[in-house]
N, C-alpha and C positions, 0 to 999 in steps of 0.2 A: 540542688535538692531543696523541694520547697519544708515548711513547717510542719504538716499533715506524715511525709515522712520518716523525720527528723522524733514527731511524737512516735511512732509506730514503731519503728528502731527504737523507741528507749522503754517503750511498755514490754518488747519482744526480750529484750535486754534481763528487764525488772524480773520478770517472769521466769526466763533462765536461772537467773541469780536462785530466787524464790524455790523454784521446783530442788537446783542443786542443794541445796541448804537443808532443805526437807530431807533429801534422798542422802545428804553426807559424801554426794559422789563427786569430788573436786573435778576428776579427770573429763567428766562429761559436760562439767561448766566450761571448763576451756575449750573442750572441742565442739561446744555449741556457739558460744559465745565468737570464735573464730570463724565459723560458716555464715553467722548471721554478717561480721562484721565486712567478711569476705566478700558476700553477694550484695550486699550494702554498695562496696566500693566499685563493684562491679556495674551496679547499675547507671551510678553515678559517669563513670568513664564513659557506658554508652551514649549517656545523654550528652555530654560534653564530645564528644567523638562527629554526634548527629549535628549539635549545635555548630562546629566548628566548620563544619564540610557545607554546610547553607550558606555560610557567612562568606567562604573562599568564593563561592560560586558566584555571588552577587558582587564580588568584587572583582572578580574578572573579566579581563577585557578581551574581544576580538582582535584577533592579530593585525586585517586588513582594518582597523574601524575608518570610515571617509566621513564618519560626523564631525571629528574634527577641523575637519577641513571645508565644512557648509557650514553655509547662515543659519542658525536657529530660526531668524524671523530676516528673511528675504525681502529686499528691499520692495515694497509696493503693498507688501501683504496687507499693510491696513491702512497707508495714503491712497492705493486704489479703492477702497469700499469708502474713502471718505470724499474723497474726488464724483465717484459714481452719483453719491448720494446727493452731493452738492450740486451736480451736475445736472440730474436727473430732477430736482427740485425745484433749480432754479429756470431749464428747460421749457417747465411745466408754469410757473411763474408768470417769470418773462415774454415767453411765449402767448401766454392768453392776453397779455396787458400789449402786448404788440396787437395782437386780432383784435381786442377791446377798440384802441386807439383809432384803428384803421375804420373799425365799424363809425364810431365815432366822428370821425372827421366826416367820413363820406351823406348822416345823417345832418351831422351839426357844424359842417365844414365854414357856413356864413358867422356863425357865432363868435367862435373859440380857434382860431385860425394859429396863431403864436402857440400856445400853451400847448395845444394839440400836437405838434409839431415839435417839438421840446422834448413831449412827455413820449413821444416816438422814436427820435433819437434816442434816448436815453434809455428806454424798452431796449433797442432794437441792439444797443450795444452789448447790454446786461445777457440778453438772451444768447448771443457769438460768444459770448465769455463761458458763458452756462456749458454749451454745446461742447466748445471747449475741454472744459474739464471732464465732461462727461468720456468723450473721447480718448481723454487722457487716463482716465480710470482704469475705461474697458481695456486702453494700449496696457500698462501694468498689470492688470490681473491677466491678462492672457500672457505676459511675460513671468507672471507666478506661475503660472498654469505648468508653463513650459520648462522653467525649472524642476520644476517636481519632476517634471517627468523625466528632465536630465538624470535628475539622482535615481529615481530608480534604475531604470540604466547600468547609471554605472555603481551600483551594489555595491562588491568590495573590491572591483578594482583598481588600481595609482593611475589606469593612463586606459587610452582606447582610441579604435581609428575613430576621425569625424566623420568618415561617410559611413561608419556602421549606426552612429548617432541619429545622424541624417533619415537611415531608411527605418529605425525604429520609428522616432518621432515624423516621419512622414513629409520631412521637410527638405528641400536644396539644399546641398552642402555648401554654398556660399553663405544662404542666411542664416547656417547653424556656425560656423565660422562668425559673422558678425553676433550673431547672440551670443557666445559663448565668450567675445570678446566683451560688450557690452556686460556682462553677468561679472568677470571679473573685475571690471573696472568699478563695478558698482560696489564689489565686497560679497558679491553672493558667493562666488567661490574664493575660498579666502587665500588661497594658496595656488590661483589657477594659474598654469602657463599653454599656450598654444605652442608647436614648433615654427619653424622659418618657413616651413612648407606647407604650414598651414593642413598637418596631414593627423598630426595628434593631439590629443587635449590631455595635458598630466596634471594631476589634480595636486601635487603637495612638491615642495621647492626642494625636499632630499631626492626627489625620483628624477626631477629637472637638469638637477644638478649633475646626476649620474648618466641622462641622456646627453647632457652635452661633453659631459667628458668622453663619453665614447664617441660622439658626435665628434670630437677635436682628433681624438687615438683618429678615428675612421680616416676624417682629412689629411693628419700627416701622417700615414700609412699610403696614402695615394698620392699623397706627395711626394713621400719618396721613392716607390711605382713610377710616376712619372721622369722622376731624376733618373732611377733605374734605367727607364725605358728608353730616355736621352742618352742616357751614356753609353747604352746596350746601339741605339741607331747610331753616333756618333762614332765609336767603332767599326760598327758595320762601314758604314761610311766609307769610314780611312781604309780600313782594308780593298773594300771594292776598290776606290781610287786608288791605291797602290798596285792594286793586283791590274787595272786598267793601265796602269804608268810603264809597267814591265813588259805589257802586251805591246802596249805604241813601242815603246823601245826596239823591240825584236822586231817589227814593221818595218821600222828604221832603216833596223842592221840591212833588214833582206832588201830593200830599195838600193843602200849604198853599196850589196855585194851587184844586182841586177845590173848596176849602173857600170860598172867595170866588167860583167860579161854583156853589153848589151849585142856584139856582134854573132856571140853562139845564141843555138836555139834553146837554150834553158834560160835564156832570155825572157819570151813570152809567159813560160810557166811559173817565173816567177812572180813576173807581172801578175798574174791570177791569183798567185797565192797571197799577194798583198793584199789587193782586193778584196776576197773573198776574208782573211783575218781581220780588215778594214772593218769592214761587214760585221761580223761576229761582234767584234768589242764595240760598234757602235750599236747593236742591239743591246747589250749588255746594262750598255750605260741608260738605255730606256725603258730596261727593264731589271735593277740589280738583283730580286729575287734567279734570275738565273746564271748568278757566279758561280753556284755551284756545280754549275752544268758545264762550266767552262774553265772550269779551274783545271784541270788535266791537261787542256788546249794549248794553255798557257802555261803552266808550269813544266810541261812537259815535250807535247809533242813541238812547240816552236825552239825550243832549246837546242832539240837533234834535229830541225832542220835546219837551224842555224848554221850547225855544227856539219851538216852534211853539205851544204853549199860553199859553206868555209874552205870544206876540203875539197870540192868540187874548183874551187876558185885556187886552191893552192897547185892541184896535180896540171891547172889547164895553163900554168904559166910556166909547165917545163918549154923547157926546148924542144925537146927529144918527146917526142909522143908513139911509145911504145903499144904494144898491144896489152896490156897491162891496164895505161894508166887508159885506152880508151875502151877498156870493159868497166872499168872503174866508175867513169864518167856516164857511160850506161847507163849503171844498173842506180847511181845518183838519177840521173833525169827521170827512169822509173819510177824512182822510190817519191817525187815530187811530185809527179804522175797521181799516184796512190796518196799521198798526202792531199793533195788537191780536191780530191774525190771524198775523202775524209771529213777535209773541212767543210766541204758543200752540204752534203748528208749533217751534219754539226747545225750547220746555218739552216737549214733549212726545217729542223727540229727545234731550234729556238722560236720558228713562226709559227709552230703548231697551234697555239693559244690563240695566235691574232687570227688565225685560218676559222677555227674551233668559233670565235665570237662576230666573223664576221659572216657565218655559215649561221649563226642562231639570230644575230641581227635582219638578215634574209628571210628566215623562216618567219619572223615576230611579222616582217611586212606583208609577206603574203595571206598569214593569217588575217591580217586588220584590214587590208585588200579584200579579200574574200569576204568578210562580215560586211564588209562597208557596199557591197558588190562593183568592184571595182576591178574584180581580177578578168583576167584575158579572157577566160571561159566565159565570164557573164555579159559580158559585149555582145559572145559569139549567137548566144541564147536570142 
């Protein structure tokens, strides 16, 4: 509260005082005296209230602020105007005292032949230096130029792709990669980092810091993905190979049973059914995504023909061959009949794929035949 109020409140004051005195009426001095004193303090608050809430505001800062993180004054801003100038003067200079010289010689060349000669060297050098810096000026201030318009750009945000940089500013995302390197090497970005991939530009070394952290979490998360994925084939693996091991096995068996019937005719259909299980587990193995197609094959149906040959090999070694054991042996030769038949339809559903690609590999030819006119039909034409 300045002076001018300070007086006005104490004339209002006097005056109260003065009037209650006159009138003897105490209760109305207090209750005057109270209202003045009241709205007094009242006012006061306001202005301290207004005062305090300008002051916050101007002390406030933006959450993103990126000025901290750029040059106030950007490396060239004012070696380039002095370069220019220097350049551009000396240019102008040199230059004329080179054409001077030349005129010179070519008038007064019998005269002054040394000096002339000298004083041209020495032009001619001054003027390359000139040209020079001139060069050099104009290279910095179009590298100001370009900063600036870096930072507008990027506003308030920590980080951004370089080829959205790129198609702002109008430029190859190589040479905005090399300037952006160049920029921080210089101190114009004072906290700049590029990625390893050359893909992002983060402007301050806490966001850096957090990119590569998750940058590391990412890699050993796929690192152990990969270990994962090793251990998960590795697996795989062992199984197929075992589940192959158990298959040759029973191959085995049924060659060592064939081999001791080889005089009866369940003989030859054993023979087959080797073969043809041969067959199966060597596709298997060329193609292990189809164990599961084969796993019943194996685990199952070879076991009970094992088993049913086994007995076929035990009832043929009686002596006595009864009508009994030779329905027996029947309805075994049957049933390897129908196992046979089994397996084939099996094996022959494993090649669906290779049939399937060498049916689309045919088609690819005849079409690039045809375009190329080299099919049957276009001979015939």
């Amino acid at each position: 509260m300045d002076k001018k109020d300070l007086s006005n409140l104490e004339n209002q004051i006097m005056s109260t005082v003065s009037n209650a005195l006159k009138a003897i009426d105490f209760a109305n001095l207090k209750r005057d005296i109270n209202y003045k004193t009241e709205d007094t303090l009242n006012q006061f608050k306001s202005k301290f209230n207004g005062y305090s809430k300008k002051y916050m505001s101007l002390n406030k800062k933006p959450k993103n602020d990126v000025s901290t993180y750029i040059s106030k004054r950007p490396v060239g801003s004012i070696s380039s105007v002095f370069y220019i100038l220097l350049g551009m003067t000396g240019s102008l200079v040199f230059g004329f005292s080179v054409m001077t010289t030349l005129i010179f010689k070519m008038l007064f060349s019998s005269i002054v032949i040394i000096s002339s000669n000298i004083i041209l060297v020495v032009a001619s050098l001054f003027f390359v230096v000139s040209v020079g810096l001139l060069f050099r000026g104009i290279t910095l201030r179009k590298r100001v130029k370009r900063f600036k318009k870096y930072v507008r750009f990027i506003d308030n945000n920590s980080y951004f792709l370089i080829n959205d940089l790129a198609k702002f500013s109008k430029e190859k995302e190589s040479f905005v990669v090399k300037d952006l390197s160049k920029m921080i090497d210089l101190g114009m970005f004072l906290e700049g980092h590029i990625d390893e991939e050359k893909t992002y530009f983060i402007l301050n070394d806490e966001v850096y810091s957090d990119y590569l952290n998750l940058k590391n979490q990412q890699i050993a998360k796929e690192s152990d993905n990969e270990k994962l994925n090793e251990e998960i084939y590795n697996s795989e693996k062992e199984e197929i190979e075992s589940i192959i091991k158990v298959g040759r096995n029973y191959i085995e068996q049924i060659k060592n049973i064939r081999n001791e019937l080889y005089k009866d005719e369940i003989a030859t259909k054993l023979d087959k059914l080797g073969n043809i299980a041969s067959q199966i587990l060597n596709q298997v193995e060329k193609n292990p995504k189809k164990v599961q197609e084969v796993n019943k094959f194996i685990n199952h149906y070879l076991p009970i023909t094992i088993k049913l040959i086994n007995s076929y090999k035990d009832i043929n070694n009686q002596l006595v061959q009864g009508e009994n054991i030779e329905n027996a042996k029947s309805e075994i030769e049957k049933s390897i009949d129908l196992i046979n038949n089994a397996f084939e339809n099996l094996l022959n559903d494993l090649f669906e794929d290779v049939v399937l690609d060498i049916s689309t590999d045919i088609s690819v030819l005849k079409t690039l035949f045809k375009q190329e006119g080299l099919a049957e039909d276009d001979f015939k034409k």
